[in-house]
N, C-alpha and C positions, 0 to 999 in steps of 0.2 A: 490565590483564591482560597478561601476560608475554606471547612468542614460542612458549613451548612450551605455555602454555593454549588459545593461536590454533588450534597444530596438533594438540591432541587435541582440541578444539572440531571442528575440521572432518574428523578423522577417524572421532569418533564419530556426527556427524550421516550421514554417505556409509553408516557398516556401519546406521545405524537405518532412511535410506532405501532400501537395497539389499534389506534383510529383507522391505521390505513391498513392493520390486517383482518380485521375485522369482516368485510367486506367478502376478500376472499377467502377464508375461511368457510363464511356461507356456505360457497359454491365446491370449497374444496369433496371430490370423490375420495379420494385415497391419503393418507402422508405416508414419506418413505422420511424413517428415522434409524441413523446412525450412529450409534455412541460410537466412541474409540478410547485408549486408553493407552498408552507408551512410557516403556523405563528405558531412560538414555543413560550410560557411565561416558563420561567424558573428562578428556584433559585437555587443559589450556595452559601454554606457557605466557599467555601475558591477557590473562580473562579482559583488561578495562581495555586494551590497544591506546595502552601510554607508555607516552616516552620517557617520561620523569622515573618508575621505579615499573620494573614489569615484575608481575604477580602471577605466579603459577598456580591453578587451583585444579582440584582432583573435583568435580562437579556428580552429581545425582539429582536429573529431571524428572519429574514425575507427571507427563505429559496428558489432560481428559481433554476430550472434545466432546460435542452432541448437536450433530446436524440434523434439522426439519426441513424437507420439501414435499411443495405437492402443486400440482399441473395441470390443467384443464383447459378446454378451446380458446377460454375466454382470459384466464388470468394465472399468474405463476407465483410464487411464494415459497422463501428460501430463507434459512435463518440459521445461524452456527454460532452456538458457545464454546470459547475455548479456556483454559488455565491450565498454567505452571507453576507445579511446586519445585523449589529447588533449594538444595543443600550444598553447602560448597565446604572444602578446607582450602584456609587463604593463610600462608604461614603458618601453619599449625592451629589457627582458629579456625574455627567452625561456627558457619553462617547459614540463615537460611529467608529466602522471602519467594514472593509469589506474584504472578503477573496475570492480567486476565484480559480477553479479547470478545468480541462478539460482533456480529456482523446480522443485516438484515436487508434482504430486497422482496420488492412488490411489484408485480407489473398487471396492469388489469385493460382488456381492449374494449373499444365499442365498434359500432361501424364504422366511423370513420377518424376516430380518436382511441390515445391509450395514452396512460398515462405510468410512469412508474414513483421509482421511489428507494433512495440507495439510501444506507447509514451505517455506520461501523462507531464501534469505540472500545479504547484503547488505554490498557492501564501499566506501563513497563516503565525503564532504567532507559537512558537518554543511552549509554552505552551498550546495553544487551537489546536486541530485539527478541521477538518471540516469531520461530516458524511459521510460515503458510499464513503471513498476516494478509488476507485479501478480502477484498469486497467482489462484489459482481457490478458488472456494468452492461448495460444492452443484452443479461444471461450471459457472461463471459467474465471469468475469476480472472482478476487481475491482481496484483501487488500494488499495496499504497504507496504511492512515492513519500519515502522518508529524507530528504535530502541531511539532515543533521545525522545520517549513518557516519561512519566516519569519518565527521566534521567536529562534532561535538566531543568534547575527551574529560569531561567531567560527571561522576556518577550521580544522579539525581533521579528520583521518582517524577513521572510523567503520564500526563494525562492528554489522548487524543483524541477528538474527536471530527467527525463527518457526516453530515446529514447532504441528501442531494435529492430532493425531488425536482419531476420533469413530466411535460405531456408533448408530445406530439400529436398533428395534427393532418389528415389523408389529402391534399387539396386535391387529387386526381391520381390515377392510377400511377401514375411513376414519379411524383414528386411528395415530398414531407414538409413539413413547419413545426420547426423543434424550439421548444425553452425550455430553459435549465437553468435551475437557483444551485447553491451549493454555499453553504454555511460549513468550515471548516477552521480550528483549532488546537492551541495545547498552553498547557498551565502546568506550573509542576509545584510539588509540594514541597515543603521547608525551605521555600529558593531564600537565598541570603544573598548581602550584594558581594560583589566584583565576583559571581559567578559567569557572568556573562550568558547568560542564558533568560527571558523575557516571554511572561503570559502573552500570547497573540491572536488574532481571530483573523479571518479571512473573507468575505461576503465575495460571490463572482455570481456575473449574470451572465445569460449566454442564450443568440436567438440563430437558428441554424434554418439552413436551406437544402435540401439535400434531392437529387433526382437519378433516377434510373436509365442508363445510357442504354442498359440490355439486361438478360436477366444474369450477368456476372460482370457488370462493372457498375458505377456509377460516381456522379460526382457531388460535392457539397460544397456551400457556403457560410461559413460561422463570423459573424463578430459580438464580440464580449466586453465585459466592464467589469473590474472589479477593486477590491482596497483592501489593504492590507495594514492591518494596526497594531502594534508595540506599545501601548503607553508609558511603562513602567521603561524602556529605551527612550528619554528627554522627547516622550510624546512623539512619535515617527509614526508618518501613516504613509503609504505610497499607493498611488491610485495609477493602473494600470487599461488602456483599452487595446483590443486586436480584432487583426482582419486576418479568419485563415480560410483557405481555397484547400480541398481535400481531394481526393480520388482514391478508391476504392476497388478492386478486382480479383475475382475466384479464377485461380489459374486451370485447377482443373477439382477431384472430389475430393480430393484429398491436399491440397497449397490456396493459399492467398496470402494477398498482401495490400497494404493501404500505402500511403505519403500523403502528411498533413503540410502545409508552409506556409505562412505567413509573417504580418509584421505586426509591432508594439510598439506603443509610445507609454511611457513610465514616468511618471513626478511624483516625487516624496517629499517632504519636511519634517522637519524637526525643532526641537529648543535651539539648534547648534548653526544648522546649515539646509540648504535646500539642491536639489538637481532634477535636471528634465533629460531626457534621453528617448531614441530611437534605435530598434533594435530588430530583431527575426524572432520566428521562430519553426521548429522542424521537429516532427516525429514520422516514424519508418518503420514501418514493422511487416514479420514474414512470418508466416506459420506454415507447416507441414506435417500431416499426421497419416500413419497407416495402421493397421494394426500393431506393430512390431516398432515402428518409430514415431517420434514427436519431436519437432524442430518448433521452438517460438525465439525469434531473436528481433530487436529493436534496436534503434539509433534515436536519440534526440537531445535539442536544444532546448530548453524548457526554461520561464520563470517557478521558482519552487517557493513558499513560505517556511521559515526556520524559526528555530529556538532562539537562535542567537543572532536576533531581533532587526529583522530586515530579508527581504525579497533575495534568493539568489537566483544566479545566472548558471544553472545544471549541463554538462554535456554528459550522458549515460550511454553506455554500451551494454546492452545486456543481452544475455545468451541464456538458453534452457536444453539439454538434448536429453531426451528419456528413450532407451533402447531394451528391448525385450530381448535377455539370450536365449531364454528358453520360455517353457510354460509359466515355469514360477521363479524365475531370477528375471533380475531386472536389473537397469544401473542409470543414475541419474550423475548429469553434468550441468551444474550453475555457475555460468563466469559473470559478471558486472564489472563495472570499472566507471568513472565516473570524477567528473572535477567539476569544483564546486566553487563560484566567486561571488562576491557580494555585489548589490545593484549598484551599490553608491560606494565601492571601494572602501568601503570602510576596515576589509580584511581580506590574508592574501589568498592566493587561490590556494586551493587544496586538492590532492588527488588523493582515492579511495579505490583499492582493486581488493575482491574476494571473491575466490576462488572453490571450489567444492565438488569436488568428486565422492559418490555412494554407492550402494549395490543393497539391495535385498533381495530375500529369499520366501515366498510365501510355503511356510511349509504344511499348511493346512487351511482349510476353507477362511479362517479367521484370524489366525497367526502370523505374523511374520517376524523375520528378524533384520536385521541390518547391519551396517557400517561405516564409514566410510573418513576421510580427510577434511580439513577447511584452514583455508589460508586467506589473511587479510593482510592489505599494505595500506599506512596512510602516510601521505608525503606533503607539508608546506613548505609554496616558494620562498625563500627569502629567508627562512625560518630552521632552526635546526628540533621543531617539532614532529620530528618524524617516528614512525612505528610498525612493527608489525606482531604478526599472531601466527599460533600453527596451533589445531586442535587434532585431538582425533576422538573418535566415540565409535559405540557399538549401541544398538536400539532394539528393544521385544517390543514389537503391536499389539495389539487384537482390537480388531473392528470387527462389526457385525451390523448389516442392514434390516432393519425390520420392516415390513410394512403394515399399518393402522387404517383399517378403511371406515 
């Protein structure tokens, strides 16, 4: 994708989100706005996690955010800028470039309808991510699923994007009527061939049923469609539909937990070859939070969209525990793990485990400081492509909430 696709790409998205915050804006009472600002020193003895030559680099992040929200009876509005400057020495040279994030949600009710409105995009290194990349979904920060995380081992500029509007619909006190569009993507810059790496887009529909068994369980109904396009992959498009049956329950004020399960049928083509296939799928997730602790952990099977040009078949484990020892010390634990195979076999499976242990310390209304470990493994079957990473870093904050009425 050219230079001037980049900038009607990003001018279009800015007039699409501007349209639907417009609205709540109006009605907004308050905004609560947050800058933030972070300097990370870090060391990586193998910064790209390849196996071919690992590269030690002594790294300096220069971390800004600037989150807007704001809340009323009727509608919600939440919007977050992020970028990283970053300096590295890689063999005695010294490099530096920069990555940029942003996120945007909307949700507005009527009486018997609301509708919302998710988008994120996304400007990084197919091999480095950038921190706390999340959107919100139904008011809940989640993590994008990246599945080319330790899949992909070639350094390339990268472009991603997600746009998701949706409305649901009241039919009666305990039941919903949900659609949901979701246009998602990525393109990357200077791509050359035998990179293995292919512009894609993703279009998925999805019409959901969902009802209230009591006021802390309930159950749903989803089936979806969608397709998945590579051109520049000898034209591959795989067109996907599913049926998922869900259940949902608030254990008590503080735990819940959901289980999603269903099945897929999958056909793709190409210049080359074609395949049809039947499949599952399953997500599991549990939360726990008290003052002092926070438990989010998930299981799933999932179709993913990737760089390297074709649908995969994800299994993920992910963990979160955040524990409060004191007032102002804290320590955070993120494990994931995760194997990654292609739909149509095209390549071998992959495992991915990274590991992360942290602590900070807030030592004033606005300061903090940090530190902590991170460990990555990538391992292919069949393949003597394997690798791993060890870092370690110290981090100064300072965030500050304002609020704008």
């Amino acid at each position: 994708m050219n230079l001037f696709n980049v900038h009607c790409l990003g001018v279009s998205r800015f007039i699409i989100i501007l349209g639907m915050l417009t609205p709540c804006l109006v009605e907004a009472e308050f905004w609560q706005i947050k800058p933030s600002i972070s300097l990370i020193e870090r060391y990586n003895d193998n910064l790209y996690l390849s196996s071919d030559s690992s590269l030690s680099s002594v790294e300096s992040l220069l971390k800004g955010s600037l989150a807007f929200s704001s809340l009323t009876e009727v509608s919600e509005v939440s919007a977050r800028l992020h970028a990283n400057f970053q300096s590295y020495y890689i063999d005695d040279k010294f490099s530096t470039s920069n990555d940029q994030f942003a996120t945007f949600y909307a949700n507005k009710k009527s009486e018997l309808s609301q509708w919302k409105f998710n988008s994120s995009f996304r400007r990084d290194a197919t091999t480095r991510t950038i921190e706390g990349s999340q959107v919100i979904n139904n008011g809940v920060n989640e993590e994008i699923a990246n599945v080319d995380e330790g899949l992909v081992s070639i350094e390339l500029r990268r472009y991603r994007y997600h746009l998701t509007p949706g409305v649901s619909y009241q039919l009666d006190e305990r039941s919903d009527l949900n659609v949901d569009y979701r246009l998602s993507g990525a393109f990357f810059e200077n791509n050359k061939k035998n990179t293995g790496l292919y512009d894609y887009n993703q279009n998925a529909l999805s019409l959901g049923y969902a009802r209230k068994l009591s006021e802390l369980d309930g159950v749903g109904l989803t089936f979806g469609v969608s397709r998945y396009s590579a051109p520049d992959n000898n034209n591959k498009s795989i067109n996907s539909q599913t049926a998922i049956v869900g259940y949902w329950k608030t254990f008590s004020e503080v735990s819940g937990g959901s289980i999603n399960a269903g099945v897929r049928h999958s056909a793709g083509t190409d210049d080359v070859s074609n395949f049809d296939q039947l499949g599952y799928l399953l997500r599991l997730s549990i939360k726990y939070r008290t003052e002092l602790n926070q438990i989010r952990a998930s299981i799933s099977h999932d179709l993913q969209p990737s760089g390297s040009g074709s649908l995969y078949k994800s299994n993920r484990i992910k963990l979160k525990v955040r524990r409060m020892f004191r007032p102002r010390l804290s320590g955070i634990f993120r494990f994931s793990i995760f194997s990654n195979e292609s739909i149509d076999s095209s390549s071998n499976r992959q495992y991915y485990l990274s590991a992360s242990p942290r602590v900070s310390w807030q030592w004033s209304r606005w300061w903090s400081i940090g530190g902590g470990l991170e460990y990555r493994v990538r391992e292919t079957l069949d393949s003597l492509d394997d690798a791993d990473s060890k870092a370690i870093f110290v981090s100064v904050r300072y965030m500050k909430g304002i609020t704008v009425e």
